[in-house]
N, C-alpha and C positions, 0 to 999 in steps of 0.2 A: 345656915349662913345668913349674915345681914346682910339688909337688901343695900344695894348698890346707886349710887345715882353720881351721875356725869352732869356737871355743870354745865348750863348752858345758855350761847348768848347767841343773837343772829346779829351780823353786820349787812351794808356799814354803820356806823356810830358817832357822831361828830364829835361826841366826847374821846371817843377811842381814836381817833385821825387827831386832835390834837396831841392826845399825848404820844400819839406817833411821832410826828411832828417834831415835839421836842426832844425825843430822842439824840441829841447831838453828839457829835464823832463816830457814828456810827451809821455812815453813808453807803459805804459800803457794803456791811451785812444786809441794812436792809434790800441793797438792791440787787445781791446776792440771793435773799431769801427770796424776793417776790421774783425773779425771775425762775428760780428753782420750782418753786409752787405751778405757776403759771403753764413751765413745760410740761406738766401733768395735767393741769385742770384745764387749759385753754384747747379742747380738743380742735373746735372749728377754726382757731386761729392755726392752729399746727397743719391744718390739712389746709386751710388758703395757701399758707406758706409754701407749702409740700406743691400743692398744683402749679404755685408761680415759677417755683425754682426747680423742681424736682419730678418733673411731670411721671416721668416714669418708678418712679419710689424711691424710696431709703433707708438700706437697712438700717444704719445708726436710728431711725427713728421708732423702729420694732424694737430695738434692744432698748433704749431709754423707755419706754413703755412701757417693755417688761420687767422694769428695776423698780425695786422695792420703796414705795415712796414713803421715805424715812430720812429725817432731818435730826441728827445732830449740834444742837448750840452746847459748847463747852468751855468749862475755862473758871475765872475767878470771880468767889461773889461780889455781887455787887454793882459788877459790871454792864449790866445792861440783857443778859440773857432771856430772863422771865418777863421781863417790860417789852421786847421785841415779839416773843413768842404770843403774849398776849395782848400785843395793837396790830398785828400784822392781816389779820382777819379784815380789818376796814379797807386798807390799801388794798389787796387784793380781790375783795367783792367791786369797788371801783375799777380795777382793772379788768375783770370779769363783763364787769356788767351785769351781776347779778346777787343773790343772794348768799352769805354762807355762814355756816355756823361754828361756831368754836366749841368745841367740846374739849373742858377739864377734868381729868382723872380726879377722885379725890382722896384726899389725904389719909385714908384709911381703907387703901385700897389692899393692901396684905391681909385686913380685914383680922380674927382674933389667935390665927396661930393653928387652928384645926389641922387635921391632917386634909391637904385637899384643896385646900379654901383660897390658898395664893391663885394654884389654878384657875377654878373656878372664878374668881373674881374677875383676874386676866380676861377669860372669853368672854365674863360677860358686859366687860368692857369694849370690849370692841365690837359685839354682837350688836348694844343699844348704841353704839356708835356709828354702824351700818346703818341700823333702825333709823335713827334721826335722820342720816342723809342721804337717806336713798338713793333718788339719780342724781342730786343736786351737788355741790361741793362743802367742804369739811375740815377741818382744823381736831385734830385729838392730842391737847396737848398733856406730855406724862412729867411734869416736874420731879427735882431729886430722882431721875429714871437709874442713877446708880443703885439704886435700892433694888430694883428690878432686873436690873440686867447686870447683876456681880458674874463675875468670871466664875466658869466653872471649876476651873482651876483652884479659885481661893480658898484654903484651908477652912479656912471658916462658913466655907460653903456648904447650907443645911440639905441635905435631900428635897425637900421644899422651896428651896430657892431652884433647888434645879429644875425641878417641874415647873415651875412658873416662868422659870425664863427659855425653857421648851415651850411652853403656850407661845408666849411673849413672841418669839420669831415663827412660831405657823402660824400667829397670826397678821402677822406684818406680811408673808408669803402671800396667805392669803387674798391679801389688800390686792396684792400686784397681778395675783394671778383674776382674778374678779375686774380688773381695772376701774375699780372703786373711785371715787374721785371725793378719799379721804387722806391726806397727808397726815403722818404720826410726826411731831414734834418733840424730842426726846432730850430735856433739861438736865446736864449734870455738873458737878461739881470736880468728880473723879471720872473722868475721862479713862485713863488709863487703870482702873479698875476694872472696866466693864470687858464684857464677854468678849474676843474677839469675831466671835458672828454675828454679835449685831453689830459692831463695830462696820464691818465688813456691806453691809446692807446699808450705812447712811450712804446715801450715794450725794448727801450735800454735806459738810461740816463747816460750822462755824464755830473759830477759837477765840474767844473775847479775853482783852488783856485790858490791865489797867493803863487810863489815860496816858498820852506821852504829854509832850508841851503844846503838839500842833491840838489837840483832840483840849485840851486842859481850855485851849484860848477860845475854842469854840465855844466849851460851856461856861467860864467865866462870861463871855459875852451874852450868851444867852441869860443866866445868872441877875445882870448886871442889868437887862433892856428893864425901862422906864428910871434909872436913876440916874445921875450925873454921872458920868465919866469921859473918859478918854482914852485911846490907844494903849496911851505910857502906861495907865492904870493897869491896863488887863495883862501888858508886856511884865509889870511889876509883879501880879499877882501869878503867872506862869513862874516868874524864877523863884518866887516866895512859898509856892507850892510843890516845887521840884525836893524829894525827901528820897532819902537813902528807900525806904519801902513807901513805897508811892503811895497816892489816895487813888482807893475806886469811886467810881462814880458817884457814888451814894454816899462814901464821906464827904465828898463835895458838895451834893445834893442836901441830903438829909441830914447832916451832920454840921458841915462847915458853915453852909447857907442856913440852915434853920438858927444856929446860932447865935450869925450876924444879925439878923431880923430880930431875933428877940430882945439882944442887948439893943438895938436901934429903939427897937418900940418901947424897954424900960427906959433908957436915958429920954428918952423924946426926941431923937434926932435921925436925919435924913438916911435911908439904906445907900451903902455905896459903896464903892470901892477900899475907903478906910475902917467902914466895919468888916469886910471879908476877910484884909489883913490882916484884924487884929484876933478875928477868928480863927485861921489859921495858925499864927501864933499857941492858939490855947487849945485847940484839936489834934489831936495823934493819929496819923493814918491807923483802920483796922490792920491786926495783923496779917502775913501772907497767909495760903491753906499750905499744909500739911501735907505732902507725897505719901 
């Protein structure tokens, strides 16, 4: 079997908090996630809590202890999924107060197809993901996790996929029953492909959709900071980017906005509001995914 290795970074990062940061229209997941994370890792804030309010106990706070610390981000590319999963580590060691580390699966993690080998991989992912974080706190996060956790159901389901996605939830059990203070992060694209038991184990989900208009003026604004503008400007480029199949993020980002800058820097004139326009204009929203 090829040997295995798990990316890894420690937070915080002031690079990683800015581009948290930037993350715009998307205020709410992140405050969704970090208080998610938090009711798991923050043990000595939970039992302050617990003393102040609750002198004599609380079961709800046994039962969320003993739930499977497994997050969910779902939905359409582009959107902000994989950029939240991976700056959310800085935010949260400042909330902590302490160190934590992000561990990414990597991308050839099915590894070459052997009989076995999905398995194995699986444990030994999460075994060096133990390893790294011992008592401290932990980020594992599994991109494209549809790859891993296909329904067993689905025809096309290899005996080896099943095995793997039996690792795959004993050892997310596992997590819970150890009270590991490792959160698994689980990226997909096809949400409703994936297994109903792991399904059933995120005990957070977030569904990311392409920008509406409120979510569009936040990142035109953002977009836009250090170049001339005005309100009208960005009220203009919210109805100028309203399309039968909307833009995700990232056409607006990387697509829309890179293209305005470049036409800027070829003619030799100022970034702004009337290069965005005319970028839009000449940009296609990517198309929707596929059910």
């Amino acid at each position: 079997m090829a040997e295995l290795h798990l990316v890894e970074t420690v937070h915080p990062q002031d690079a990683v908090r800015d581009r948290f940061d930037a993350l715009v229209g998307l205020d709410a997941h992140k405050q969704r996630l970090i208080e998610g994370l938090l009711l798991w890792m923050d043990q000595k804030g939970l039992e302050t809590w617990l003393r102040s309010h609750h002198r004599h106990g609380l079961p709800l706070v046994d039962t969320i202890r003993g739930a499977a610390p497994l997050v969910l981000l779902s939905g359409e590319v582009g959107c902000g999924k994989t950029a939240l999963a991976t700056t959310v580590a800085t935010p949260l060691a400042d909330e902590l107060e302490e160190k934590v580390r992000m561990l990414e699966s990597p991308s050839d993690i099915r590894g070459t197809g052997l009989v076995g080998e999905l398995s194995a991989r699986v444990a030994a992912t999460f075994t060096q993901a133990r390893a790294k974080v011992g008592k401290g706190a932990g980020l594992l996060i599994i991109d494209e996790a549809d790859d891993l956790g296909l329904s067993r159901s689905e025809r096309q389901a290899h005996h080896e996929d099943r095995a793997g996605l039996n690792v795959l939830i004993k050892q997310i059990d596992l997590l819970a029953r150890e009270k590991t203070r490792l959160a698994v992060l689980m990226i997909t694209n096809r949400a409703r492909a994936m297994d109903p038991a792991l399904l059933r184990r995120a005990t957070l989900t977030l569904e990311f959709t392409r920008p509406g208009p409120a979510e569009r003026q936040l990142l035109f604004n953002r977009l836009l900071e250090g170049s001339r503008h005005s309100p009208k400007d960005v009220e203009l480029l919210v109805q100028q980017s309203e399309q039968a199949v909307p833009f995700s993020y990232s056409d607006l980002t990387l697509r829309v906005a890179r293209a305005a800058l470049l036409e800027s820097v070829r003619q030799d004139e100022p970034f702004g509001p009337t290069s965005l326009m005319a970028a839009l204009k000449r940009v296609e929203p990517s198309p929707l995914m596929e059910e």
